[in-house]
Backbone as CSV, one residue per row, in Angstrom:
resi,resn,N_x,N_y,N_z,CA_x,CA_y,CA_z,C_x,C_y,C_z
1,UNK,35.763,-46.695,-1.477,35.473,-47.929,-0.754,36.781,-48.670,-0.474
2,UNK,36.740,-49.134,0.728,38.031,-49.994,0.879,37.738,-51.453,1.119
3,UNK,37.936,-52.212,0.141,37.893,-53.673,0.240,38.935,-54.510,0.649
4,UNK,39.700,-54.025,1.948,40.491,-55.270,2.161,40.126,-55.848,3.556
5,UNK,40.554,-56.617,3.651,40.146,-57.387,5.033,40.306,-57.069,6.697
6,UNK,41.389,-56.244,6.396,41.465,-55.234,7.927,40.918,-54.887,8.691
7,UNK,40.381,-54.982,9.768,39.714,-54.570,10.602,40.188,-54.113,12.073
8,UNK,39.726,-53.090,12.743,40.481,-53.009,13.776,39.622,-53.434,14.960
9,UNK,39.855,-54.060,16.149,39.179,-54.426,17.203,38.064,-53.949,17.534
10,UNK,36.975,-53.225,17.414,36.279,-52.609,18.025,35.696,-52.669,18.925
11,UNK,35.377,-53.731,19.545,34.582,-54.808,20.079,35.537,-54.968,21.294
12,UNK,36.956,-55.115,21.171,37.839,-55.316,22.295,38.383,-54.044,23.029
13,UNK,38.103,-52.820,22.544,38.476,-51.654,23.127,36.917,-51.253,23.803
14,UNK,35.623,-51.450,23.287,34.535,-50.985,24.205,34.042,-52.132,25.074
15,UNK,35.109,-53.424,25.073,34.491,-54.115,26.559,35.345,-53.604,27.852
16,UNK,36.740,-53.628,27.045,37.616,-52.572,28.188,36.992,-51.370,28.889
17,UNK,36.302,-50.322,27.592,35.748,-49.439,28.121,34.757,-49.816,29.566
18,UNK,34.121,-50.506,29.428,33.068,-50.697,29.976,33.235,-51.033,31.575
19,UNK,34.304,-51.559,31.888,35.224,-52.357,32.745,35.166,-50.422,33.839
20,UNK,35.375,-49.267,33.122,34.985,-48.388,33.933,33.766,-47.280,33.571
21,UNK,33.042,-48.065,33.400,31.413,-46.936,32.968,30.762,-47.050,34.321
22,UNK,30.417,-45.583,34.447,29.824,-45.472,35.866,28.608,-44.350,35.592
23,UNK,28.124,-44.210,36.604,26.222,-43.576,36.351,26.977,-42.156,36.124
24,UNK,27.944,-41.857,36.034,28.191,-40.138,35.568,28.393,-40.366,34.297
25,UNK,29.262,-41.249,33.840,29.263,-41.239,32.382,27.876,-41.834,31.595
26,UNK,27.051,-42.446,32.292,25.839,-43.090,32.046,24.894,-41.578,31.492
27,UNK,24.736,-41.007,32.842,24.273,-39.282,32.335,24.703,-38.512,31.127
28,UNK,25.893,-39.050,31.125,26.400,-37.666,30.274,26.236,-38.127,28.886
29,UNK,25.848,-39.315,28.753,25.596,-40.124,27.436,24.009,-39.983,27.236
30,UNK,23.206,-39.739,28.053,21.872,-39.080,27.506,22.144,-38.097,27.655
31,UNK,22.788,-37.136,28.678,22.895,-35.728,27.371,23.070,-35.291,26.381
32,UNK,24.253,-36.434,25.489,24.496,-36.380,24.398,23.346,-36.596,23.447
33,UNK,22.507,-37.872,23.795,21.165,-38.599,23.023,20.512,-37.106,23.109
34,UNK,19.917,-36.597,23.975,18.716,-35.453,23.948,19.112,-34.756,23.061
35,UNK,20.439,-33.605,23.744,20.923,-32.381,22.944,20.732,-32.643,21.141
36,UNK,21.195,-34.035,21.003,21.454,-34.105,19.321,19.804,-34.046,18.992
37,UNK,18.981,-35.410,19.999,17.726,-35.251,19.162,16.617,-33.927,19.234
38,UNK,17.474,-33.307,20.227,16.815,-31.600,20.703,15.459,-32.662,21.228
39,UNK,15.008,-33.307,22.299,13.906,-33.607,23.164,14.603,-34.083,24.673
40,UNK,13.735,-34.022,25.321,14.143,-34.513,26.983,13.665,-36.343,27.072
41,UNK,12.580,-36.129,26.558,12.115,-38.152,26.610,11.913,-38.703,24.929
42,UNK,11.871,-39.971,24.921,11.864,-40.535,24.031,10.807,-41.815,24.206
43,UNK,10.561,-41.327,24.993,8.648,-42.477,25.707,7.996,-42.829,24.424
44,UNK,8.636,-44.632,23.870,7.486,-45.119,23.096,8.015,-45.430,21.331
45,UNK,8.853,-44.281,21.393,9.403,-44.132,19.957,10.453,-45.477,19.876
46,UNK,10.734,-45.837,18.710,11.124,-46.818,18.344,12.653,-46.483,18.072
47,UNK,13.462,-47.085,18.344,14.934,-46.464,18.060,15.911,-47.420,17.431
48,UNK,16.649,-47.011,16.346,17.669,-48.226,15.909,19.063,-47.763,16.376
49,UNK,19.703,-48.177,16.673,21.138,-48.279,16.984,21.943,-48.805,16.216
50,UNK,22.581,-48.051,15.497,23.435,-48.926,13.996,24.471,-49.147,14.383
51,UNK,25.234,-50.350,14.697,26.663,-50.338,14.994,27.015,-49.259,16.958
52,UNK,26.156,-50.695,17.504,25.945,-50.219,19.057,27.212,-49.921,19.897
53,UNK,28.096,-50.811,19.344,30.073,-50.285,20.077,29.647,-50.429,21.587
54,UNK,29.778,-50.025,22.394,30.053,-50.101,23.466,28.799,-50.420,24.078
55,UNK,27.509,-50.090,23.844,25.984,-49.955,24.011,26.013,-49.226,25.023
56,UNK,26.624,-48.084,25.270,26.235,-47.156,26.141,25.020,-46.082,25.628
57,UNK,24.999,-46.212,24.402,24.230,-45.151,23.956,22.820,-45.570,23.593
58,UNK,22.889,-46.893,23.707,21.799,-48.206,23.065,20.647,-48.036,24.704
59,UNK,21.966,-47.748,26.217,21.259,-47.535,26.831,20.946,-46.815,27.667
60,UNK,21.429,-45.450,27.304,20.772,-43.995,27.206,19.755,-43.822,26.600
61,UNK,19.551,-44.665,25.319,18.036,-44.462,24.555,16.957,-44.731,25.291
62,UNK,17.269,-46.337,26.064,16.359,-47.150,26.638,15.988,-46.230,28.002
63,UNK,17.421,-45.620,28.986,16.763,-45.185,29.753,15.947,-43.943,29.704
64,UNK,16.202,-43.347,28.593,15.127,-42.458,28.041,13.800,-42.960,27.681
65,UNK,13.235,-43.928,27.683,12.242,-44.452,27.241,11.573,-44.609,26.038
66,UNK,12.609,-45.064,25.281,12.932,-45.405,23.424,12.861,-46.854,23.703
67,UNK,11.860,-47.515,22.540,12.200,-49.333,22.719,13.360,-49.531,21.255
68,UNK,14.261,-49.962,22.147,15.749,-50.108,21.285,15.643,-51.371,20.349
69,UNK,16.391,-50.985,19.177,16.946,-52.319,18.957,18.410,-51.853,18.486
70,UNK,19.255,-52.569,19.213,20.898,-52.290,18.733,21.342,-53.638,18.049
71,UNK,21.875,-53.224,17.020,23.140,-54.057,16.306,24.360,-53.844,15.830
72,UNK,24.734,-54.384,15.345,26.707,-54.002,15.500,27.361,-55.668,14.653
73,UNK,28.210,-55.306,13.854,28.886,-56.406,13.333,30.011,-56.964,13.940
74,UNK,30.661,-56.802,15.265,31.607,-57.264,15.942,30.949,-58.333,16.903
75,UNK,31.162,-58.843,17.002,30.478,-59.647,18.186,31.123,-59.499,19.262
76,UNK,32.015,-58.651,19.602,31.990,-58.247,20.959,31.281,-57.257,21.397
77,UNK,31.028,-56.606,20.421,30.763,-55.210,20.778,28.797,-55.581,20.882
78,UNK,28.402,-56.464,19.989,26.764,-57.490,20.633,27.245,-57.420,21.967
79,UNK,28.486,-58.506,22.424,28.130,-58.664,23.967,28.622,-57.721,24.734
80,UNK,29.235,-56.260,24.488,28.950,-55.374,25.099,27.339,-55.032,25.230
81,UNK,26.760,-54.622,24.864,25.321,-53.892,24.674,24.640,-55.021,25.261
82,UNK,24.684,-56.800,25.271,24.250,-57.603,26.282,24.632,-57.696,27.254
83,UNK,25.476,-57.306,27.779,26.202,-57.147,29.473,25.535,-56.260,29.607
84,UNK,25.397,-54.967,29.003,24.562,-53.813,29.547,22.918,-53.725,29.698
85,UNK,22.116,-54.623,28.659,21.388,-54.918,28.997,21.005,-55.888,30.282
86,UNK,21.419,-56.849,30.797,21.523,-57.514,31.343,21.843,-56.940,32.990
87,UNK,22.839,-55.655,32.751,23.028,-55.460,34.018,21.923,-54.175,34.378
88,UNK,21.418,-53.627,33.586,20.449,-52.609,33.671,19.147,-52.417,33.232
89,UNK,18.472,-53.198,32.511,17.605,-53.847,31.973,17.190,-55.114,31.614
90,UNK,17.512,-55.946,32.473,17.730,-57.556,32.431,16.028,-58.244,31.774
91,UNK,16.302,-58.843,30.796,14.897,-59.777,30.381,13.860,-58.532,29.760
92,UNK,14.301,-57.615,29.264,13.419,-56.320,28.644,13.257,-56.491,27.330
93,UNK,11.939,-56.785,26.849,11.416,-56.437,25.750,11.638,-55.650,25.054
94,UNK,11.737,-54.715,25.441,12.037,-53.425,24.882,13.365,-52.835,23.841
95,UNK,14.386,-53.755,24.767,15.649,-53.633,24.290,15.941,-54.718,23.678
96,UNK,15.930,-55.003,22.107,16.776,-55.910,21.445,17.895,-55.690,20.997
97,UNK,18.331,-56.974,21.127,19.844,-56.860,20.264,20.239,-58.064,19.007
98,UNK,20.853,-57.635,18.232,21.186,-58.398,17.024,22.458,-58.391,16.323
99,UNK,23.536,-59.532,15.894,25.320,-59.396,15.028,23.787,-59.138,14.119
100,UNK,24.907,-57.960,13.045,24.204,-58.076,11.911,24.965,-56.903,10.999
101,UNK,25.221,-56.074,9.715,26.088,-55.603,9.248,24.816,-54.401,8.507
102,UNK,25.250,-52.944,8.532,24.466,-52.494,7.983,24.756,-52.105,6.277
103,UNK,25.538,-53.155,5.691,25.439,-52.915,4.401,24.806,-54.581,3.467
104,UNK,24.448,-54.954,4.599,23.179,-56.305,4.610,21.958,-56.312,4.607
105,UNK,21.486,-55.847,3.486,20.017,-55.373,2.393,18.840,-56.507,3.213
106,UNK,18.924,-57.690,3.331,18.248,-58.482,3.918,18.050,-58.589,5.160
107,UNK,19.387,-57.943,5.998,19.167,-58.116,7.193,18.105,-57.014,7.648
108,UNK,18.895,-56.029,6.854,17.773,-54.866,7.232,16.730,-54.811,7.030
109,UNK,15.978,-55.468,6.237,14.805,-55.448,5.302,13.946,-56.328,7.020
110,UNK,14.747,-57.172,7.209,13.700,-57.564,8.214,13.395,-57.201,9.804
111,UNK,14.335,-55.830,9.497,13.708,-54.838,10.935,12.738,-53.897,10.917
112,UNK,12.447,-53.368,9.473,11.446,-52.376,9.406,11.899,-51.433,9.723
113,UNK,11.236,-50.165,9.758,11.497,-48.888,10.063,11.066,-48.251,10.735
114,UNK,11.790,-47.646,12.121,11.694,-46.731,12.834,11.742,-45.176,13.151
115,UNK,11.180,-45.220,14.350,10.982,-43.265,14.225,12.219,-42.614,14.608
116,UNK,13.456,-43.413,15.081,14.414,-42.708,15.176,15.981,-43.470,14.806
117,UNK,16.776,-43.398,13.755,17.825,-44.314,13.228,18.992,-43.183,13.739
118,UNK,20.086,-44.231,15.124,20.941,-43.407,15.816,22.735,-44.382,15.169
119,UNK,22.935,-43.496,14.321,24.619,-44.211,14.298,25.500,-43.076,14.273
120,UNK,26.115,-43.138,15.291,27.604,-42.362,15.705,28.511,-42.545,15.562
121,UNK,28.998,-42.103,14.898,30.779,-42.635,14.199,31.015,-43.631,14.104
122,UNK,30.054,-44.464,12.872,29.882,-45.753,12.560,30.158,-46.098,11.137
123,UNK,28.911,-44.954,10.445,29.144,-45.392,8.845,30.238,-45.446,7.883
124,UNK,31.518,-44.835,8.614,32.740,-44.376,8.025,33.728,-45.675,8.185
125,UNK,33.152,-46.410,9.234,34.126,-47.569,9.361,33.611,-48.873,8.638
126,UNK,32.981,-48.884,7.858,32.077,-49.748,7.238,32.912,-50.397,5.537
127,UNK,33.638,-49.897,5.225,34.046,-49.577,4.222,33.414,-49.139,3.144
128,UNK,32.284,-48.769,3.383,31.571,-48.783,1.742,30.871,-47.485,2.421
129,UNK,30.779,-46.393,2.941,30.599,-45.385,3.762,28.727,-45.145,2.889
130,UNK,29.204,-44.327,1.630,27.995,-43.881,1.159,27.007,-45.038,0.677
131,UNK,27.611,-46.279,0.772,26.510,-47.244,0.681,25.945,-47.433,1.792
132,UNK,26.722,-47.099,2.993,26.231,-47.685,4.553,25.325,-46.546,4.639
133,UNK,25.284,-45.509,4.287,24.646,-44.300,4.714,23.312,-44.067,4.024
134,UNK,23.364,-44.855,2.652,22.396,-44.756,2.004,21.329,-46.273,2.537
135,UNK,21.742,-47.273,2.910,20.795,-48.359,3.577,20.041,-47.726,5.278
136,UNK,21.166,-47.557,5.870,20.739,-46.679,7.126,19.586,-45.757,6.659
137,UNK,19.827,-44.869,5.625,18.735,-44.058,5.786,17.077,-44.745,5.642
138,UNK,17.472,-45.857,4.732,16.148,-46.427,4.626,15.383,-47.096,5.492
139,UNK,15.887,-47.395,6.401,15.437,-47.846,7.638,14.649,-46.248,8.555
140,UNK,15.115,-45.573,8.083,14.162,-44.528,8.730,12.098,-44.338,8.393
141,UNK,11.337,-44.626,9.727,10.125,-44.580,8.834,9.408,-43.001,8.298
142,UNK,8.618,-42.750,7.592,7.929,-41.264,7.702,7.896,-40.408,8.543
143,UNK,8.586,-39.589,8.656,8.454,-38.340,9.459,9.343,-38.973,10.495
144,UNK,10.198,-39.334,10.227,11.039,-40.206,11.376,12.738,-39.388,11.141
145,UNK,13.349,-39.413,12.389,14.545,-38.571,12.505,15.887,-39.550,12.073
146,UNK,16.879,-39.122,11.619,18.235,-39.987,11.191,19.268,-39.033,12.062
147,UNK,19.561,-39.593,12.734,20.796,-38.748,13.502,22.243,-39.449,13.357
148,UNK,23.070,-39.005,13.045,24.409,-39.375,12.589,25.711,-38.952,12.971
149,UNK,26.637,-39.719,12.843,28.269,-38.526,13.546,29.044,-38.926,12.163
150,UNK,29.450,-38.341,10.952,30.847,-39.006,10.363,32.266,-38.336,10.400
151,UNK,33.261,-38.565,9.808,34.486,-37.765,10.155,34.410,-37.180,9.132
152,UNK,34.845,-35.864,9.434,35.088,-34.465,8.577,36.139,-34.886,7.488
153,UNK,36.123,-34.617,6.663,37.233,-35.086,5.302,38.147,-34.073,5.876
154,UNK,39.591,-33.944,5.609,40.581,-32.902,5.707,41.627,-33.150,5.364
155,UNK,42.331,-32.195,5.094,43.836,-32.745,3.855,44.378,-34.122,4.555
156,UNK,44.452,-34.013,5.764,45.454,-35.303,5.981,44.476,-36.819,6.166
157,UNK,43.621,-36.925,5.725,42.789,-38.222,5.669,43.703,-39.170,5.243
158,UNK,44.024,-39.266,3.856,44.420,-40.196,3.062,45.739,-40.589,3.950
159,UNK,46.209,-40.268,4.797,47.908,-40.399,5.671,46.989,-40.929,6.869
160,UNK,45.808,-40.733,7.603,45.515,-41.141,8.409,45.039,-42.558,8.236
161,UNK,44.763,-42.872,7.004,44.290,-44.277,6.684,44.598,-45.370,6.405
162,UNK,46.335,-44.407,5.897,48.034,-45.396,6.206,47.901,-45.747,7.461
163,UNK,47.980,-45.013,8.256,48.509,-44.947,9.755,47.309,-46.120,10.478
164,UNK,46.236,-45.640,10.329,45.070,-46.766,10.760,44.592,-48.281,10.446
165,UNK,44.814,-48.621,9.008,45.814,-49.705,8.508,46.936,-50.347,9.175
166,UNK,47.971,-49.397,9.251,49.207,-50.439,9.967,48.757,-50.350,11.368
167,UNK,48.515,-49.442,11.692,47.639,-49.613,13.402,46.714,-50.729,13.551
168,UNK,45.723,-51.148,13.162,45.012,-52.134,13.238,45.668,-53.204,13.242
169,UNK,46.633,-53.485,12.488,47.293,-55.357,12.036,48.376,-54.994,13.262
170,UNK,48.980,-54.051,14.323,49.998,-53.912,14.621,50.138,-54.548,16.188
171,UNK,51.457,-54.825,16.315,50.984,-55.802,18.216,50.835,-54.659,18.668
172,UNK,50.638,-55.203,20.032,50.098,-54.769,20.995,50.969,-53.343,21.663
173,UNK,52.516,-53.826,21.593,53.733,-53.122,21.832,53.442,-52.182,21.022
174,UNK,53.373,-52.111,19.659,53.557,-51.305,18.434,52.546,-50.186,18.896
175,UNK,51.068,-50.414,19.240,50.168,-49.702,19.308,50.674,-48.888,20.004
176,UNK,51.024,-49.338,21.582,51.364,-48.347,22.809,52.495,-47.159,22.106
177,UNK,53.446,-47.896,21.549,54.395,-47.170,20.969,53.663,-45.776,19.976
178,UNK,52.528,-45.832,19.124,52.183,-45.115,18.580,51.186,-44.188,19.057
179,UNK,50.552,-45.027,20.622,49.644,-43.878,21.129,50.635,-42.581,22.014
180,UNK,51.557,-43.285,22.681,52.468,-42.702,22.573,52.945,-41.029,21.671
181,UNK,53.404,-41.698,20.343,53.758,-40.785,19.489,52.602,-39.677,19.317
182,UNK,51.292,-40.165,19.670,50.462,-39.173,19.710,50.566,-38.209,20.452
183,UNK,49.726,-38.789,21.054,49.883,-38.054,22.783,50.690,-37.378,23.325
184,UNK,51.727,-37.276,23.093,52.867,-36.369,23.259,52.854,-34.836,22.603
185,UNK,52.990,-35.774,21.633,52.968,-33.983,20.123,51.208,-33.310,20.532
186,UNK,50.400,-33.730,20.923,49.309,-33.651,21.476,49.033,-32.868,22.753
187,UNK,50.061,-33.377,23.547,50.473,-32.426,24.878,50.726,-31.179,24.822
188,UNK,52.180,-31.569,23.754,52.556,-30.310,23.719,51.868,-29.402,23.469
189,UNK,50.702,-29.489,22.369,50.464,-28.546,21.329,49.129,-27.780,22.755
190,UNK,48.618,-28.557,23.781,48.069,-27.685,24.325,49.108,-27.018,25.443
191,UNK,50.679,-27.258,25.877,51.362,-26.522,26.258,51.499,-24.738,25.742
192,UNK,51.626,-25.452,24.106,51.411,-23.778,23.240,50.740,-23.129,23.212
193,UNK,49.372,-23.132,23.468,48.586,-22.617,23.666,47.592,-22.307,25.737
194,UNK,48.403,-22.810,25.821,48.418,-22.227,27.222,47.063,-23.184,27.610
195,UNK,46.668,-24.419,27.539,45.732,-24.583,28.020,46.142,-26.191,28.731
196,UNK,45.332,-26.754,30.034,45.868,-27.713,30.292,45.571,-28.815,30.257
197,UNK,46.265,-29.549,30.359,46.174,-31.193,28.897,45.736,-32.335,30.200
198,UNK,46.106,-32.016,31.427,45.860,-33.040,32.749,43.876,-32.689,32.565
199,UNK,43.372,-31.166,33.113,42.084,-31.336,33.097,41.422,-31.474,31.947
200,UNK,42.201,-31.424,30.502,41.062,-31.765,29.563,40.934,-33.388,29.608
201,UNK,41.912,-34.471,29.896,41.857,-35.693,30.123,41.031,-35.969,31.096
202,UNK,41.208,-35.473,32.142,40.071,-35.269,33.566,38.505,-35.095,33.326
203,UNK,38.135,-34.244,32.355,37.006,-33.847,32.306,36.997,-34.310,30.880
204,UNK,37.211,-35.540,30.237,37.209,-35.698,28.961,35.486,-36.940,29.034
205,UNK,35.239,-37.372,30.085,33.628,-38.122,30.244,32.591,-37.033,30.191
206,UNK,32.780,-35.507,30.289,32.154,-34.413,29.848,31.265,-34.832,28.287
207,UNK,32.459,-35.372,27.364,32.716,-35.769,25.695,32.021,-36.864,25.712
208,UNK,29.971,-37.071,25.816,29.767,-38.016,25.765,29.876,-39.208,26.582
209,UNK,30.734,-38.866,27.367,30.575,-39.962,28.467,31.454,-41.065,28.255
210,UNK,32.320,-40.540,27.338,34.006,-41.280,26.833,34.919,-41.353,27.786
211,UNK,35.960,-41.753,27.428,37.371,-41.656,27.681,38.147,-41.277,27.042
212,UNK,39.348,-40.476,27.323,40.560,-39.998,26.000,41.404,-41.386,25.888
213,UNK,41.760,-42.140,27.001,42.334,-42.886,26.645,42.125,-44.094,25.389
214,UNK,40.687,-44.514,25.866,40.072,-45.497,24.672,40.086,-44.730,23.386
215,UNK,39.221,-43.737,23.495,39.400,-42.913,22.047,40.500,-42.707,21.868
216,UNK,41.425,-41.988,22.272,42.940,-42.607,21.003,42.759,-43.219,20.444
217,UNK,42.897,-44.466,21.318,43.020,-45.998,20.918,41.931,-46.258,19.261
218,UNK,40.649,-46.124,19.943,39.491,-45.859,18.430,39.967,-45.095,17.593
219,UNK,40.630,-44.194,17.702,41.152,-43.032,16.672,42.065,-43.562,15.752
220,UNK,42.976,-43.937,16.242,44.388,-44.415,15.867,44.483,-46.338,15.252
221,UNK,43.464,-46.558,15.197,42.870,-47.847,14.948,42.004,-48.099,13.885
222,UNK,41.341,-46.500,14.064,39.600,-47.163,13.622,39.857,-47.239,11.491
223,UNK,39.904,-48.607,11.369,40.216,-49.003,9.829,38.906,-50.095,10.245
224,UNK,38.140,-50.023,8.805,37.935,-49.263,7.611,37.749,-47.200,7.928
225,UNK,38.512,-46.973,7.219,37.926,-45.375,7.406,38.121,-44.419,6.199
226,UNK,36.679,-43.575,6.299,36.386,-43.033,5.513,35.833,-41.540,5.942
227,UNK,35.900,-40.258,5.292,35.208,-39.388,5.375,34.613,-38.265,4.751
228,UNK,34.057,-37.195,5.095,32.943,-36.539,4.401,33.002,-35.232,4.789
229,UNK,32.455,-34.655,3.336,32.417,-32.686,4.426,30.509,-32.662,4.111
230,UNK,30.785,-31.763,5.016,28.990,-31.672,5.435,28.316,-30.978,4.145
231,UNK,29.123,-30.369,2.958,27.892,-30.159,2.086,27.609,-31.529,1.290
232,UNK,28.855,-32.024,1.276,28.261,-33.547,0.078,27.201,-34.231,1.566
233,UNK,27.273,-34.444,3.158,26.175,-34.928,3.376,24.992,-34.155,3.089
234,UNK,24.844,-32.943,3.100,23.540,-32.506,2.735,22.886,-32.652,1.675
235,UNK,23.710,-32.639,0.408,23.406,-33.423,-1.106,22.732,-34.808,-1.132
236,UNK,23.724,-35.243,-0.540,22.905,-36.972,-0.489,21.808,-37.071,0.194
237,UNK,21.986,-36.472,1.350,20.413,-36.617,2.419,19.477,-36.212,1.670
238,UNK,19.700,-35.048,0.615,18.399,-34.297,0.101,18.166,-35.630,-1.289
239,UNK,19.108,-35.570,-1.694,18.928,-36.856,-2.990,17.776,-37.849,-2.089
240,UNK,17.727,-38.639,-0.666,17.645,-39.701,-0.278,15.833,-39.356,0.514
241,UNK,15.672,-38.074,0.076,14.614,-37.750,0.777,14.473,-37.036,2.033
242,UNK,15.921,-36.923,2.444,15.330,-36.420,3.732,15.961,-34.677,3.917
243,UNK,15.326,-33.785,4.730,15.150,-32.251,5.085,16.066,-31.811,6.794
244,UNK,16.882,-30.922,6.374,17.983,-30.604,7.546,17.012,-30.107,8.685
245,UNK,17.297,-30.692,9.858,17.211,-30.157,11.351,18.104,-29.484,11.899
246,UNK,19.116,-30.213,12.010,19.840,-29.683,13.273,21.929,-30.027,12.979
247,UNK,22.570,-29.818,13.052,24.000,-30.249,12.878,25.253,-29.337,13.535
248,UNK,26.163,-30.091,13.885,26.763,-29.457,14.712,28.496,-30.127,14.096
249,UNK,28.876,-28.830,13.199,30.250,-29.086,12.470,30.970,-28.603,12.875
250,UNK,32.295,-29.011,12.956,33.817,-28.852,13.020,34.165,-27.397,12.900
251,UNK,35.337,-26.313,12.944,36.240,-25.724,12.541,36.881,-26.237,11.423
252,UNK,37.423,-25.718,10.343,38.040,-26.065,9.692,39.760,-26.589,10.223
253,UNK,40.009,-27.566,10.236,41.493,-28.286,10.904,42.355,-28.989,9.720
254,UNK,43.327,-29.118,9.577,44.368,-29.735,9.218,44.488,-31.306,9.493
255,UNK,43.900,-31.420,10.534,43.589,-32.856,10.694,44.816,-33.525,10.996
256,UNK,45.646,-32.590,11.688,46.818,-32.940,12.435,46.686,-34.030,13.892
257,UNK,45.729,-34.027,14.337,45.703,-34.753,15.391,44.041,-35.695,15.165
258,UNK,43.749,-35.369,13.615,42.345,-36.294,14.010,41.394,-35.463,13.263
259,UNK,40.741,-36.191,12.677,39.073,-35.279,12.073,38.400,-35.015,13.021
260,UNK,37.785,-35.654,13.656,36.886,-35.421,14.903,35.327,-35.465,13.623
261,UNK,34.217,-36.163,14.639,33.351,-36.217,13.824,32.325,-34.868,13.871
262,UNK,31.247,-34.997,12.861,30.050,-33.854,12.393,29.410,-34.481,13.130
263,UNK,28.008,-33.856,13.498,26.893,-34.673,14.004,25.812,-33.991,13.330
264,UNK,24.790,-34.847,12.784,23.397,-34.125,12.014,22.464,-34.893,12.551
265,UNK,21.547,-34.072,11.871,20.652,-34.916,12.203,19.149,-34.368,11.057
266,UNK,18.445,-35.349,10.716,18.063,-35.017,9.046,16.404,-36.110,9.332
267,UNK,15.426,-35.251,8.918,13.984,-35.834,8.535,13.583,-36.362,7.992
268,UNK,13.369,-37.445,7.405,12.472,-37.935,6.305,11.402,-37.340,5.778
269,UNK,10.992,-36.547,4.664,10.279,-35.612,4.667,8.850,-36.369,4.430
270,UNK,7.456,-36.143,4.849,6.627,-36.503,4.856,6.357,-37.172,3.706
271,UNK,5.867,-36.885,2.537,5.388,-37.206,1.372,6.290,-38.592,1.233
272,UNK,7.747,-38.400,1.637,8.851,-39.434,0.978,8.068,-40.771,1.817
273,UNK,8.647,-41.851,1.214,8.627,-43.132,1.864,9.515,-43.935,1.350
274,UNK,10.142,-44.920,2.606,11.133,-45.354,2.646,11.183,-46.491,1.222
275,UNK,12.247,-46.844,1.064,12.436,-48.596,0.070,11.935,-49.513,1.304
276,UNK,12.669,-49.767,2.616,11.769,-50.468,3.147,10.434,-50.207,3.793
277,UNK,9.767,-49.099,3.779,8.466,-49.478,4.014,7.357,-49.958,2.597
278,UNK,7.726,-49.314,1.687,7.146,-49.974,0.492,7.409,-50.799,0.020
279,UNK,8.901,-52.105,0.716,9.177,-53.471,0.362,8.172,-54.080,1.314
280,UNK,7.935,-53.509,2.755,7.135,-54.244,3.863,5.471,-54.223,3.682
281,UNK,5.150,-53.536,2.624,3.748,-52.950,2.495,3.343,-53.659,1.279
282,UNK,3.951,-53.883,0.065,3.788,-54.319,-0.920,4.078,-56.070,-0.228
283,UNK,5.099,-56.178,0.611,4.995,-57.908,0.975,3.384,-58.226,2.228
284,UNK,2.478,-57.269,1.818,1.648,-57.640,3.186,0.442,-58.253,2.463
């Protein structure tokens, strides 16, 4: 757990983002939503959005026909996901939004639980990772899906968390200077290998419906950070009640240029029931 006060912008790099989101990257961000939840619609099902960042994905759910609720502890990154509501779903029921922190037992307690809990490379920046992961899950209701992204643990974590630390507190100059230092040794390394570094930047909204440029930026920033190898998540998920679907892991890397996240995605197994539905059932 990391308890210090650091934080890196999050909120100010996905309003930038947003400044160029267009209906191709709009698409390619429910491709991402389907492929992970393996369905084409989401007509009706209830969806949480843990830590919404940019709310592009808050409204890929929606235009899939999921009634959202997104929250996020930055308050920019709220009025990202309200600009987007607003410009694409204006005055919709359907889509709520809420500041709120998911290692806030109360806050959560008073959303209840849904059939589908979506956080993407969220719980790791939380500082308290396996506590964030273990409240998230409870918000999942019976027979209800948890889909997740965290960063792969790999020798060079503990150096990346130096680096993301002084990156976060660092001006503005400093940053450029260090995306920089990336990006370069980064270039090269697809020079060595013969592959080219202009069209993977080009075709990098392929990735979810991102940008390489912002992601650096998230990469090289993102403090609090923490990470995980996919058998300790499967341990805990099974500790927490819930049964493997679907996941889609890494190569083993050095973590020379970045963990890059896992993505799972994990059941609540029937019989189980949540802490909050038996706090909401026992308060009725």
């Amino acid at each position: 757990m990391q308890a210090d006060n650091v934080r890196f912008g999050f909120g100010d790099n996905w309003t930038a983002f947003l400044r160029q989101l267009n209906d191709d990257r709009i698409v390619e961000a429910e491709k991402s939503v389907k492929t992970l939840l393996g369905c084409e619609r989401l007509d009706g099902r209830r969806l949480l959005d843990i830590g919404s960042g940019s709310g592009l994905f808050s409204l890929a759910a929606r235009r899939l026909g999921a009634r959202v609720h997104s929250f996020d502890y930055d308050p920019a990154c709220v009025g990202c996901a309200t600009q987007l509501r607003t410009r694409y779903f204006a005055e919709d029921p359907d889509w709520k939004i809420d500041r709120g922190s998911v290692l806030d037992e109360q806050f959560l307690g008073q959303l209840g639980t849904f059939d589908i809990v979506y956080s993407w490379g969220v719980l790791h920046h939380t500082g308290a990772m396996y506590r964030a992961l273990e409240l998230a899950s409870d918000c999942v209701a019976s027979d209800g899906l948890f889909a997740f992204a965290l960063y792969r643990k790999t020798r060079l974590c503990r150096a990346w968390a130096i680096e993301k630390r002084w990156y976060a507190s660092a001006s503005p100059t400093s940053q450029r200077f260090a995306r920089a230092a990336f990006i370069g040794p980064l270039r090269f390394s697809f020079l060595l290998t013969r592959r080219n570094f202009k069209t993977y930047v080009d075709n990098y909204q392929s990735v979810r419906g991102m940008d390489f440029y912002h992601d650096v930026h998230d990469w090289l920033g993102g403090y609090p950070y923490e990470s995980i190898r996919p058998a300790e998540v499967a341990t805990l998920m099974s500790k927490f009640g819930f049964e493997h679907v679907r996941s889609v892991t890494r190569p083993y890397s050095t973590g020379l240029f970045g963990s890059g996240c896992d993505e799972f995605v994990y059941r609540r197994v029937d019989m189980m029931r949540s802490t909050a539905e038996l706090n909401r059932d026992f308060a009725r």
